[in-house]
N, C-alpha and C positions, 0 to 999 in steps of 0.2 A: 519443576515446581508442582505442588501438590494440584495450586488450582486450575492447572492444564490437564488433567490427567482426563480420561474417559469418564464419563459419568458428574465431573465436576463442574464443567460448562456450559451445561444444556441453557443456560439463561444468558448467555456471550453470543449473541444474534445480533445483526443492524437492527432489527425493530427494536430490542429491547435498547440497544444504545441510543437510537434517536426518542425514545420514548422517555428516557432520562434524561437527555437533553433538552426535553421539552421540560421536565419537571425541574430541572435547575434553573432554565430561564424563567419559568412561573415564578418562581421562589425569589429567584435573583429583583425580579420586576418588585413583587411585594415589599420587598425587604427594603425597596428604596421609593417606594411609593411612584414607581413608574407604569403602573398597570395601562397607560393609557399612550405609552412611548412605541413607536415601531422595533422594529426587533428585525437585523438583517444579517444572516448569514452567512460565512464564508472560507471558502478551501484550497486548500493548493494541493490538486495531482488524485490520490483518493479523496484526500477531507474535501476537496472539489466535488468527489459524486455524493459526500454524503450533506452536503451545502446543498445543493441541487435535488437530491430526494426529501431531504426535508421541508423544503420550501414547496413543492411536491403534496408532501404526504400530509403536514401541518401549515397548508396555508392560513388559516385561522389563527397561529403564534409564529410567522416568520412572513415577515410582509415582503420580501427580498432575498436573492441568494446572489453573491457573486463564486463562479465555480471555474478557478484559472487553473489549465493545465487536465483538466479531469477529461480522463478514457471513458465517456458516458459509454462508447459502445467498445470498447474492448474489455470485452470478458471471453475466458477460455469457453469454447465450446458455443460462444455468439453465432446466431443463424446468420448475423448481418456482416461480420465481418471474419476474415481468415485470422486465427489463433496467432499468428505470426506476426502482422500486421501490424501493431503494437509498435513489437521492437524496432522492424523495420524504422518505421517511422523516426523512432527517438536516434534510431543509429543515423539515419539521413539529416537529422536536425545538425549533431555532435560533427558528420561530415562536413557540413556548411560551416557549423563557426572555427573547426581545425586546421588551419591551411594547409599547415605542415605537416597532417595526417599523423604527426605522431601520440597524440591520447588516442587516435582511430585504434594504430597499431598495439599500441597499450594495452586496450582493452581486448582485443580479439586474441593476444597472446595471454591474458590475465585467461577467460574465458575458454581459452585452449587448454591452459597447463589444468583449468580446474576440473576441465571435461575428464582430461588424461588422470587427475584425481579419483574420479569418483570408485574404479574399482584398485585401487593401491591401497589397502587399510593402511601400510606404512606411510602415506605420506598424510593420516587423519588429524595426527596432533601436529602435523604442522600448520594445519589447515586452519584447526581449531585457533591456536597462538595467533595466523596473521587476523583472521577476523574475531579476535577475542570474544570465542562464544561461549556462554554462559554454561553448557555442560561438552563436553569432549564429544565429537565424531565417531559414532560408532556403525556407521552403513553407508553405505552408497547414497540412501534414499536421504541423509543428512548432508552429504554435499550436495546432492542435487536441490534438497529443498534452499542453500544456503543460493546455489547459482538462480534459479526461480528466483529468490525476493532482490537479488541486485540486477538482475536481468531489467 
């Protein structure tokens, strides 16, 4: 899409996102004469840290956040916490409620065949097809980005 391209997004930032989401709740509150209602936020997983930094960063228009499931400190490259640590977790969680280990197994063979993907150009449009992606596989660095966001 054009408006991903280099040069097109420089205004596709978390501030300018919660700074529009401040400007729709003003708007929203006027529009129904509740200027004087509380206003409480809330996310599940990311829209958890961004429920949580808003309440944060616009205490003045967000009297509340409830933030379920949000990685406040897992981000890559965290001083506070190991890069890895994340997944672990979510994998330990998936352990506990699987008895029978078999979505464990599932998924580690899912994530194996796609490791074994990433230098096969031949196996890209298959790739493409199971996770119906919007433009076709054309590098390694596009299955890996696809394993990143289901990770």
């Amino acid at each position: 899409m054009e408006s991903f391209t280099t040069g097109k997004n420089v205004f596709l930032t978390v501030e300018n996102t919660m700074m529009d989401y401040v400007s729709v709740v003003n708007q929203v509150k006027t529009d129904y004469n509740a200027t004087d209602k509380a206003v409480i936020v809330l996310g599940d997983y990311f829209g958890g840290n961004y429920a949580a930094w808003m309440r944060m960063k616009f205490p003045q228009h967000f009297q509340g956040a409830l933030a379920s499931s949000a990685p406040m400190l897992y981000w890559k490259d965290s001083p506070s916490v190991d890069d890895s640590e994340l997944s672990m977790s979510i994998t330990n969680i998936w352990a506990n409620i699987d008895s029978d280990q078999r979505c464990m197994k599932g998924m580690r063979e899912a994530f194996y065949d796609l490791n074994t993907t990433i230098n096969n150009e031949y196996l890209y449009d298959e790739v493409s097809a199971i996770f119906n992606t919007c433009s076709k596989l054309a590098s390694s660095l596009d299955v890996t980005n696809i394993m990143t966001h289901i990770e």
